[in-house]
N, C-alpha and C positions, 0 to 999 in steps of 0.2 A: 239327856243332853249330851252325852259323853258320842261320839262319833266312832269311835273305836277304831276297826285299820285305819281311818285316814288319817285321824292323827297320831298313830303309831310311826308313821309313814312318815309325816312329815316331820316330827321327832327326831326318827332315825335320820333321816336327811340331815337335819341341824346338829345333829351330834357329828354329820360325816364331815358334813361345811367345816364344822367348827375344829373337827382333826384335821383337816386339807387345809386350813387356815394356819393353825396351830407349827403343821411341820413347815409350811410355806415361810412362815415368818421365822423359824429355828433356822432353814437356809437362808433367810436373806440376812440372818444375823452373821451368817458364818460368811458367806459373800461380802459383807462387810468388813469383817475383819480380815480377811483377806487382802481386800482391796488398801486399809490401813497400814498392813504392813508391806504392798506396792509402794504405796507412795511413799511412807517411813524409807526404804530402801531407795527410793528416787531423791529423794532431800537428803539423803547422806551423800548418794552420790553429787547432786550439786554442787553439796558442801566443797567434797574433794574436788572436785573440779574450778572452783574458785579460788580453792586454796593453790592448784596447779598455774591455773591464770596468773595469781597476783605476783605469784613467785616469773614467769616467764612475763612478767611486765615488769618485774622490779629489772630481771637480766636485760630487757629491750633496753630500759633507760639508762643503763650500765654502759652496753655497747653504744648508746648515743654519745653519752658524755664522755668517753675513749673516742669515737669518732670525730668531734669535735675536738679535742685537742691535739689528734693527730692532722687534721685537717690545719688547724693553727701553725704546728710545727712545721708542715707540709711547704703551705704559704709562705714559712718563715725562709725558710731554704727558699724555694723558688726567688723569692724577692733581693736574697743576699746572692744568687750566681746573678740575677738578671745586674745588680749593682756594679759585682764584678766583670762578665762581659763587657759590662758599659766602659768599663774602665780601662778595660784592655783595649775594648777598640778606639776608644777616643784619646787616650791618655800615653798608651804604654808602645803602642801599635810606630810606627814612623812611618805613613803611607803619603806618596810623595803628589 
């Protein structure tokens, strides 16, 4: 009943499969961990980079609220010579 070469044969096959199997999956392990420590290294960079952001949004809204009060101040002047002009020419002026 024993077949002899052929199943010697196809044996050794299964023994080859199963080492071509074996070191295929030891790379795909290390492929992985590989790729673990890509993305590890890409989420710190986010990280920094949000912490970068927040920090250049916090300065945006710094400079806003300075430009808003200088804008106030701005208007404030504009509004007291436009009074004064007013004053001078209506008031101070003697146009005949």
């Amino acid at each position: 009943m024993d077949a002899g070469p052929d199943t010697s044969a196809r044996l050794a096959r299964i023994e080859q499969l199963l080492e071509e199997g074996n070191r295929l999956r030891s790379q795909a392990i290390a492929l992985q961990q590989e790729a673990l420590a890509v993305q590890k290294s890409l989420v710190d960079e986010t990280r920094a980079n949000i912490v970068k952001a927040s920090t250049v949004n916090d300065q945006a809204l710094e400079l806003q609220r300075r430009g808003k009060n200088a804008q106030k101040v701005i208007l404030g002047i504009v509004f007291v010579l436009v009074i004064y002009l007013s004053y001078l020419l209506f008031f101070r002026l003697n146009l005949p």
